[in-house]
SETI-10560 format. One record per atom (N, C-alpha, C): x, y, z. Coordinates in pm, whole numbers, plus 50000, padded with zeros to 5 digits. Example, Ala and Ser with C-alpha at 12.3 -4.5 7.8 and 13.67 -1.06 7.14 Angstrom:
2
513194943150780512304955050780513204967050780512854977550708513674989450714512905000350787
END
This chain:
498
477575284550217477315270050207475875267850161475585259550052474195254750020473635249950064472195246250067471225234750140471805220750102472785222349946472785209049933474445201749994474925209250042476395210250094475805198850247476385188050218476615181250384478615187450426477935190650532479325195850661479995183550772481115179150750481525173750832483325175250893482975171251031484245174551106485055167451007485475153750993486085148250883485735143850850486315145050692486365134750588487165123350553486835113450526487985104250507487285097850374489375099250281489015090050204489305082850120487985075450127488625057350138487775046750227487345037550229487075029550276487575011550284489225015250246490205005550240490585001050360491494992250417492014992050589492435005250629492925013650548493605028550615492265034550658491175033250544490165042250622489135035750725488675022350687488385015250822488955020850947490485019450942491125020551052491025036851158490875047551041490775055851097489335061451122488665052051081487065054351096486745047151265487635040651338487175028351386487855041151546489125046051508489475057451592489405066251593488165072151495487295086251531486415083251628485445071251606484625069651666485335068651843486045058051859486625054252005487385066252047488205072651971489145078952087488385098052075487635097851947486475112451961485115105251962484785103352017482975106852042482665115952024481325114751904480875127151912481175135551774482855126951698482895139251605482065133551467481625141851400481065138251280481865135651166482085120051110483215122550999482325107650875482905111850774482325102850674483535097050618483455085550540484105082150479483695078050333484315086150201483545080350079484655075750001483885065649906484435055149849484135049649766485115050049650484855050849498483945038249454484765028649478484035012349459482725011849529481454998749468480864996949544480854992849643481834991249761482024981549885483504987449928483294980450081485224981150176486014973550095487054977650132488194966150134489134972850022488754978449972490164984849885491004976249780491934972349783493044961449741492174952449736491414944849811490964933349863489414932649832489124941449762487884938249679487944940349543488954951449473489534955049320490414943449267491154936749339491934925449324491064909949273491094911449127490514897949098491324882349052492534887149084493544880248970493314865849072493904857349036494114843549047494424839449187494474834949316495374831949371495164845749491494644854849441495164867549547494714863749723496084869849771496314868149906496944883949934497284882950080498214892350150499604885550155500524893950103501794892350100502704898450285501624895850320501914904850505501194895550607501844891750685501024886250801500064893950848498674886550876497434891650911497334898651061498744891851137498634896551281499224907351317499854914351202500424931351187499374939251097498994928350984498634937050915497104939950948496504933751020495094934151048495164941951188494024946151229493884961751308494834954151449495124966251500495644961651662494444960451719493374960651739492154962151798491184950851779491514945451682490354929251668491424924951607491414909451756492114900851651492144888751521493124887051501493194879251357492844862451484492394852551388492444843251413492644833951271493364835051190493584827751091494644825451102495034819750942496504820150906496954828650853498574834250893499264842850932498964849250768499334838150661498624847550502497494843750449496364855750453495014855950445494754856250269493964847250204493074850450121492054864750096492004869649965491394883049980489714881350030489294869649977488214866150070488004866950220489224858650306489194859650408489154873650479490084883050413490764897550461489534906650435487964902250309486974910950307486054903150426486614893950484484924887450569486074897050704486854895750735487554900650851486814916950871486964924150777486834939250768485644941050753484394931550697483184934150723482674930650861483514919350929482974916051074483184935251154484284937551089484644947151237483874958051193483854963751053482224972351010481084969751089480824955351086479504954351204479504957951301480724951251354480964950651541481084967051639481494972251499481584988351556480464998151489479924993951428478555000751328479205012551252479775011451197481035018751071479625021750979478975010750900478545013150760477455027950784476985030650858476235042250829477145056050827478405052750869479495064750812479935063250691479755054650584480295054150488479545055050329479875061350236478915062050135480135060149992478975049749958480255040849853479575045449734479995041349590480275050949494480265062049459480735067449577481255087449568482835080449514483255088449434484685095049324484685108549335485855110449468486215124949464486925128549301486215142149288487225151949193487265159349201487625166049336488165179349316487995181849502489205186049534488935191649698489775205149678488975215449772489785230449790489555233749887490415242749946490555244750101490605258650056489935264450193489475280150193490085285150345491175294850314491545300650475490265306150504489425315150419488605323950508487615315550573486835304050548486155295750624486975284850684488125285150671488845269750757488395260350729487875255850560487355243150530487655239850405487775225250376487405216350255486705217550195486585221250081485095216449970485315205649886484645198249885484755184349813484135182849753484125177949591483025174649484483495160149444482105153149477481965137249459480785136249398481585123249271480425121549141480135108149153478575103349197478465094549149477635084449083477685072149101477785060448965476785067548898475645072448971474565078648843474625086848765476135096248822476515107348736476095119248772475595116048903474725127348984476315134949088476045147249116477565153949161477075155849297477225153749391477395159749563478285167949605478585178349682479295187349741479195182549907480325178849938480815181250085481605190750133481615196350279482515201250327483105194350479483915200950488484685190750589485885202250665486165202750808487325208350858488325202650830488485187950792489935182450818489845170350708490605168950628490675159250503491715147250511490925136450539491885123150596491845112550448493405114950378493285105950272493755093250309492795082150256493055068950288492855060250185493335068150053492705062649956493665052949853494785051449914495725039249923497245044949818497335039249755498695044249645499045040649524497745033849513498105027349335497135029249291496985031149146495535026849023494695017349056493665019049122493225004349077492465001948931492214991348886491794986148774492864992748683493864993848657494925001748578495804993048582496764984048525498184981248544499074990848475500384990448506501344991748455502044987348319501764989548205501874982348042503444989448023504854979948041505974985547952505504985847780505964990747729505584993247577507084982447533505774972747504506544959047445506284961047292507174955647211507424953747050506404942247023505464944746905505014935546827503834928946892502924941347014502244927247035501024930046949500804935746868499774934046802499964919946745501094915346708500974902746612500964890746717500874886346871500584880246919498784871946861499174858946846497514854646832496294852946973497134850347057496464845247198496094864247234494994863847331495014871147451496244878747539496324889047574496954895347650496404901047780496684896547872496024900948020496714909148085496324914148205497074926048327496494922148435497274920548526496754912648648495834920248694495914935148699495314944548773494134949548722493804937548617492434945448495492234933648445492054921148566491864906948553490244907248566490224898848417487854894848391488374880748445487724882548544486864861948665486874854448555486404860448416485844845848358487074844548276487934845348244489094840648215489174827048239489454819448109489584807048116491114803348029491764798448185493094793348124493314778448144492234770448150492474754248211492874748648078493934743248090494414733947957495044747647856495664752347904496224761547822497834762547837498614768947766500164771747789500244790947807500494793047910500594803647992501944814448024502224823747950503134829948037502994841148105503444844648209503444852148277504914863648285504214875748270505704881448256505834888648405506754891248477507194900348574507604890448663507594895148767508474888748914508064894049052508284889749146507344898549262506104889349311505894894949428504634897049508503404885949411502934897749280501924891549196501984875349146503394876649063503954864649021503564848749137504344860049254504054841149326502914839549372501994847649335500474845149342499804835749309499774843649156499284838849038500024827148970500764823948964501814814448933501194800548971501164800049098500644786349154499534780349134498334793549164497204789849159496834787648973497614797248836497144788548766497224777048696498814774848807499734757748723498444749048798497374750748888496324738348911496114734048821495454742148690494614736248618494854738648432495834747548416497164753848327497184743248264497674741548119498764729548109500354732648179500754743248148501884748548210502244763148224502844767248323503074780548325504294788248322504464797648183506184801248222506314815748224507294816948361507114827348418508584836348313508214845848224509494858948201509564869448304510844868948371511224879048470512604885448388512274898648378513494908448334514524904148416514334905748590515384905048646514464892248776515194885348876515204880249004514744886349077513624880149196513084887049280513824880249422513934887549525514544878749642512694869549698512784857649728511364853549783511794845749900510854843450006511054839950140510194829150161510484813950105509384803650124509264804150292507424795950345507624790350483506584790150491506394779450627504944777450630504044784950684502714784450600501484794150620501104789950757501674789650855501254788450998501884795451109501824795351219502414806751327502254796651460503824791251479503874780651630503584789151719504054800151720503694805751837501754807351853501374813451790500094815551811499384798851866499914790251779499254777651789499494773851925500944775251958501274771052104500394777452252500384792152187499064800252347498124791252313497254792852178495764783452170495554772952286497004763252212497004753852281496674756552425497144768052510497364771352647496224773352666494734776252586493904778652579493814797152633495064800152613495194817552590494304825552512493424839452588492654845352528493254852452384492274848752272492644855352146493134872052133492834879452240493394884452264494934891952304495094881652395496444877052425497184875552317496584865952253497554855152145497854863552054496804875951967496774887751903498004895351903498194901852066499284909752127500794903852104500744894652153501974886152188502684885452023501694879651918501914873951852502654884451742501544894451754501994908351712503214914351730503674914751828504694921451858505844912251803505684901151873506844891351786507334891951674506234888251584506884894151466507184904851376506834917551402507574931051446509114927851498508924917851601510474918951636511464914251562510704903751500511624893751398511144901751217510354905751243510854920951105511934928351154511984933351228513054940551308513944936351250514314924951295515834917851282516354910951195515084910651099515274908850942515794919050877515064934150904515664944050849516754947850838516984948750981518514950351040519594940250969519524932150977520554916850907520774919150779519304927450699519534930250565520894940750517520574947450609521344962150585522954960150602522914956150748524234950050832524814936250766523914926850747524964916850661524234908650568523804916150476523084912850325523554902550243524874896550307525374886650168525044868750295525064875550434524364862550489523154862250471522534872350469521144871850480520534864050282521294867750206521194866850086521464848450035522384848350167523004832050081521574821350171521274826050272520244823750363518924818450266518284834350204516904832950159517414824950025518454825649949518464816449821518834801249845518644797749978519424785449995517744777150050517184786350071515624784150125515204778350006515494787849895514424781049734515184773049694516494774249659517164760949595516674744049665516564746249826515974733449863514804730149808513904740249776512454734549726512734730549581513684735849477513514734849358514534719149302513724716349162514374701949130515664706849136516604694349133518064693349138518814699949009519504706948963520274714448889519504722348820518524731448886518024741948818518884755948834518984765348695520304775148768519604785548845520524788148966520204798849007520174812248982520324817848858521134828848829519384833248773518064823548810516834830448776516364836348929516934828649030516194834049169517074845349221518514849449164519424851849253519314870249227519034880749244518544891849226520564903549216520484907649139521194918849140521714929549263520814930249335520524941349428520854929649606520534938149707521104937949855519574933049865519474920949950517884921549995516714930850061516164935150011515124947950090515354957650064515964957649921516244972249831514654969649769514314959849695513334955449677511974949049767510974950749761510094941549850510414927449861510534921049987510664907449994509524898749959509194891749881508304881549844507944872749903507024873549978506484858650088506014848449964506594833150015506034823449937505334815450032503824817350093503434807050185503604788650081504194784650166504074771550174504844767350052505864774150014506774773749914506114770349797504484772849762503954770049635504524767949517504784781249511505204786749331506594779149335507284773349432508794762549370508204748949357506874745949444506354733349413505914729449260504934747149215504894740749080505814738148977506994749249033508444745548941508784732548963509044724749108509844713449074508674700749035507644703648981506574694348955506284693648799506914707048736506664709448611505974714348578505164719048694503664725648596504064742848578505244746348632505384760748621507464758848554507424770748497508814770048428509514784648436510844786348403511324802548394512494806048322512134819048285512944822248211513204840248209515094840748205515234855148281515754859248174515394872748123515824882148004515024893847974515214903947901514714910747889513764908747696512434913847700511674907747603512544919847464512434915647383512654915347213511744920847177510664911747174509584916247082508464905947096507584903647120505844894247085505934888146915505684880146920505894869546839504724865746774504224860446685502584852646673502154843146805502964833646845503154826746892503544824047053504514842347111504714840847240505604852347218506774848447290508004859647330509404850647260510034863547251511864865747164512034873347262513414866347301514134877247451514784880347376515894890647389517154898047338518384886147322518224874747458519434865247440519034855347343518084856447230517354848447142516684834047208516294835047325515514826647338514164826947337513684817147266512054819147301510924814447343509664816847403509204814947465507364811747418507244800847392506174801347327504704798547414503354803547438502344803847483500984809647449499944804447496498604803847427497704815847455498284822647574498084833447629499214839747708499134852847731500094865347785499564872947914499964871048050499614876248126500824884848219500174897448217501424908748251501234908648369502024906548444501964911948624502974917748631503084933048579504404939748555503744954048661502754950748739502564962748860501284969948814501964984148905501164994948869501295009348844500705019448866501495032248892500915035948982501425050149055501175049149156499895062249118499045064549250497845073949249498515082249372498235096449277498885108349419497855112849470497565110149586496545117349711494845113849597495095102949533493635098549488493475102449295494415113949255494315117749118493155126649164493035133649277492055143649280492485156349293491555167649189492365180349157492125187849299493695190549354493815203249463493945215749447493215219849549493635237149566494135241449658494715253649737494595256349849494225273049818493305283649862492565290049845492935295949639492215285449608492325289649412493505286949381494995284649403495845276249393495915267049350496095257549215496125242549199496845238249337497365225049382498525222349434499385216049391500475214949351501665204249297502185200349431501905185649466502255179249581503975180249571504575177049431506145173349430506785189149483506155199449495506635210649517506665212149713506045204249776505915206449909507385196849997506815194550109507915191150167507465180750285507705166250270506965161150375506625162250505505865162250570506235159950751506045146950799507135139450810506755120650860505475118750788506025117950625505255108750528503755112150545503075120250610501765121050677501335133450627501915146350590501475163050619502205166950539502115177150481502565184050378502805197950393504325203250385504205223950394503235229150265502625238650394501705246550325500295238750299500475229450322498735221150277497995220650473497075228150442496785229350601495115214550589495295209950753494245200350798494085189750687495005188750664495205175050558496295163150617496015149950645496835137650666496675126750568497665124450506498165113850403498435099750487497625093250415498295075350469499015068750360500395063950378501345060250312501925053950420501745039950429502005027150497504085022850486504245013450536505375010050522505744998250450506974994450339507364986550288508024977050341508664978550469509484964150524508594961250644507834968350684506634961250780504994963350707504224959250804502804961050741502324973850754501874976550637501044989050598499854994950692499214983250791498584987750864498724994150981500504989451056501174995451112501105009651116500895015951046501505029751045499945034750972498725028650928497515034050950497145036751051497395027951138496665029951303497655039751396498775039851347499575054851424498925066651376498535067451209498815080751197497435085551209496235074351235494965077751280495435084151455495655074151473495865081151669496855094651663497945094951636498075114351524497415119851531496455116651439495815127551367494705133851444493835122051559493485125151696494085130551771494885127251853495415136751879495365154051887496135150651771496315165151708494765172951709493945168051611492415171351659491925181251777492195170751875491735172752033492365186152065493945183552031494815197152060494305209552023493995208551865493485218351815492055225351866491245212651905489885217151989490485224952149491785221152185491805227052300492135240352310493005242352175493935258652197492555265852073491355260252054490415268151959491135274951828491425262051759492365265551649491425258151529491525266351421490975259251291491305252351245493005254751244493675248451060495195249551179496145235551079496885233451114498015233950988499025238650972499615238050832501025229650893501835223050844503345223650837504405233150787505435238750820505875246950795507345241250838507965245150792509585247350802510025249850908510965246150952511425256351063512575265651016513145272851119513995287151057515235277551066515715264551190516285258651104516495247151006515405248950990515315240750837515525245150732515615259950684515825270550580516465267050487517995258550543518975257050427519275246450412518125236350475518475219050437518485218150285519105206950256518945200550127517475195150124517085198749990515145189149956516055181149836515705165349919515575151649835514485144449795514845136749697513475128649644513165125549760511275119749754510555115949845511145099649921511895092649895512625077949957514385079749851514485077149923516115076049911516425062349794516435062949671516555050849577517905042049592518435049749697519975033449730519065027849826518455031249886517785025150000516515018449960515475019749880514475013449800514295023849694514135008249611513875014449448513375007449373511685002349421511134997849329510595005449188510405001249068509995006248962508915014048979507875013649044506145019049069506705031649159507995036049220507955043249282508765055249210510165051049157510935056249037510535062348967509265059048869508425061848741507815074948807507435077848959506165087048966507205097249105508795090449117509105101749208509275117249170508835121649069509205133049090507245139949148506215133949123505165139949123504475135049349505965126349393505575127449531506895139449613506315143849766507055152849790508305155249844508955164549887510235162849873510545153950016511735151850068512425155450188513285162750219513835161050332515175163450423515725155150504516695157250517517795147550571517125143650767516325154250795515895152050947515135140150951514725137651049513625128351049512205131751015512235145451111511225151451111510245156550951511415154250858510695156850712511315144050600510665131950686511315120650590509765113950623509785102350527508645089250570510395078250568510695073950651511735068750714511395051450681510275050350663510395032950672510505027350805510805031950924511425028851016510315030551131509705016351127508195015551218508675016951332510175011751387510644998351498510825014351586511345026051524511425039851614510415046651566509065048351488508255057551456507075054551551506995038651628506215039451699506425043451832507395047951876508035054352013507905070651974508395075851864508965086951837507225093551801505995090851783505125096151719504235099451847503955090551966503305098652084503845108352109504995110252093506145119752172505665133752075505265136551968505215146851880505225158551927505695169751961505895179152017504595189151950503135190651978501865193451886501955212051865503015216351994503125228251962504575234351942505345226451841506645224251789506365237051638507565246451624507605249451546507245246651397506885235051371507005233251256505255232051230504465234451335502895234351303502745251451315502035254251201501415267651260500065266051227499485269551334497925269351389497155285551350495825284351316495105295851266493745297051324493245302551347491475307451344491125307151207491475319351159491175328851033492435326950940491995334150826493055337850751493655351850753492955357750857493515363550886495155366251052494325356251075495475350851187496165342851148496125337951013497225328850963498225337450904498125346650849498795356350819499265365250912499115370050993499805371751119500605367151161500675351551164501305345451239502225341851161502755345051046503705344350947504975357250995
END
């Protein structure tokens, strides 16, 4: 190790809510251990500081998705403003920022049996290179590109005259006031951006290939309002409030699966009330079972307000070709506007786009085998954060931090280095499936990049399950000296123990 090598128990990285979160339960539940967290951008917040587009919010209630540990006191869907003043309060309140060092860009981590460590090379903004090492490598560095969208390779747009935008590679100074606007995609982004730019737009028309399912309602929470009222500690109100709706995700999920065509006539009967009188439905009404896809929160039924007001419009087909002028769908309709704005996603980022090793080994992640979405066979003292799609993503940050403690402590107790996943003997002759099951979800951002995430099996034990409502019962329980961990000193006792 060099003079110029900093050593730490962990690394984490990221300084997004996943790594906040697990920065916030090194400190509380280890005292004492030394861990950093670095982070590409200048600043926290992840999503919520790279995110410039129009309108941006959380598509997740703040009272799941914000830590179990400080509570939310807003409304239930937070502004990205609001969600960076939230995450800088709790940086203060716990003195986080002197663990964290922002424009480090990992490129390159390798793990060494004979020392039981990480080497990490982080470059930054000056172009200047740092070397870390680290026992235990905590990625929190989220799952998508940022500043990157997703571009389908559309026909003809060179001959477009207007501008072409990407939500995800949105310039502030963008000026669309008094303009004619379309927006292509559907989703999450769409009912964002949609609303906020029919304010000041002349009009906005949205091209969706296909229907998104969306869930209008109001940006408020009776229950929470009702403890206030009781003058109930925010605390309280936090807990209570929390769990509730967990429960009623729960039973959303469940209803989806079990009876999808009530649940379906349900959420489309929600937007048809907001929208003018004989608009067809065959633009809201989606192909697919609800929650094959992400469900679309519409606080305060916006994006149908600007439809039934006129300032927003739609149209479902698949594009032709870019025009001088706008868009030609395939069903020859067309679509004319002054500017082009894509909110057609992203792709996804595997474990950061940073090159692995494990002793001089590249690693090909699609070649391993998950352990509960978190651990990987054969990748030793490494934990992955990969959040959940039908509940909040933060959910399952703050488990797999208390995990990964855990586990830690364990390892400090039996004087163990390195922890790998491994198979069990009967696991030998399971079937390895894609990393999520595509009858069960199949969004596009996940499709495009499943073969480069890792495999499964049919157990639980080697799935990321989706399934918060039993992963938060089933994950204290972890059996830490269960076959499927093998524990090392050396590399030479790792080999032994083979």
């Amino acid at each position: 190790m060099t003079a110029a090598t900093e050593h730490f128990d962990v690394l984490i990285v990221g300084a997004g809510i996943s790594g906040l979160s697990a920065a916030w339960h090194f400190q509380h539940e280890m005292p004492g251990t030394r861990f950093v967290a670095l982070e590409r951008e200048a600043s926290f917040g992840g999503t919520w500081l790279t995110h410039k587009f129009p309108g941006i919010r959380s598509d997740s209630d703040l009272y799941t998705f914000g830590f179990h540990f400080k509570p939310w006191v807003g409304p239930p869907i937070a502004t990205a403003a609001e969600i960076q003043s939230y995450l800088g309060e709790m940086i203060a309140e716990n003195d986080l920022a002197p663990h964290i060092r922002y424009n480090h860009s990992i490129e390159s981590a390798s793990w060494s049996s004979e020392t039981a460590t990480w080497t990490v090379t982080a470059k930054l903004a000056s172009g200047e290179t740092k070397v870390f090492s680290a026992n235990f490598l905590y990625m929190a560095q989220g799952y998508y590109k940022h500043h990157k969208g997703y571009w389908p390779n559309w026909d003809g747009m060179d001959r477009f005259k207007g501008p072409i935008l990407h939500t995800e590679e949105w310039d502030e100074n963008t000026d669309y006031a008094g303009k004619n606007v379309i927006v292509i995609g559907s989703g999450a982004t769409t009912a964002t951006i949609v609303p906020e730019m029919a304010k000041t737009a002349k009009k906005v028309t949205i091209v969706q290939r296909s229907p998104t399912y969306f869930f209008p309602a109001p940006n408020v929470d009776e229950t929470a309002d009702m403890l206030r009222a009781l003058d109930i500690d925010e605390s309280w109100v936090h807990e209570i409030v929390r769990r509730k709706k967990n429960f009623d995700q729960h039973e959303t999920v469940r209803r989806c699966a079990e009876e999808p065509e009530a649940v379906k006539a349900e959420l489309l009967g929600a937007v048809q009330a907001l929208l003018p009188e004989g608009v067809d439905m065959k633009h809201f009404t989606p192909s697919y079972r609800p929650w094959r896809q992400r469900l679309a929160f519409v606080p305060e039924g916006d994006m149908f307000t600007a439809i039934r007001e006129g300032k927003a419009g739609i149209a479902t087909g698949e594009i032709e070709t870019f025009t001088e002028t706008g868009l030609q769908l395939k069903s020859g309709e067309t679509v004319d506007g002054d500017m082009v704005v894509a909110a057609t996603g992203f792709d996804l980022c595997i474990l950061g786009d940073i090159a692995f090793s494990i002793d001089g080994k590249p690693l090909t992640l699609g070649d391993t085998v998950t352990y509960r979405g978190m651990m990987f066979t054969g990748v030793p003292n490494l934990v992955w954060v990969f959040g959940y799609f039908r509940a909040s993503w933060t959910l399952r940050a703050d488990m797999v931090a208390q995990f990964t403690c855990r586990m830690l402590k364990h390892m400090q107790a039996k004087g163990m280095a390195s922890v790998t996943p491994q198979l069990r003997p009967e696991d030998a002759d399971m079937p390895l499936l894609s990393w999520i099951d595509p009858e069960d979800f199949n969004p596009s951002y996940i499709q495009r990049s499943i073969h480069l995430l890792p495999k499964r099996g049919p157990k639980r034990d080697w799935q990321h399950t989706q399934d918060y409502w039993r992963e938060k019962d089933e994950f204290p329980l972890i059996d830490l000296d269960g076959a499927e961990f093998r524990y090392a000193t050396t590399k030479t006792a790792a080999i032994a123990a083979e």
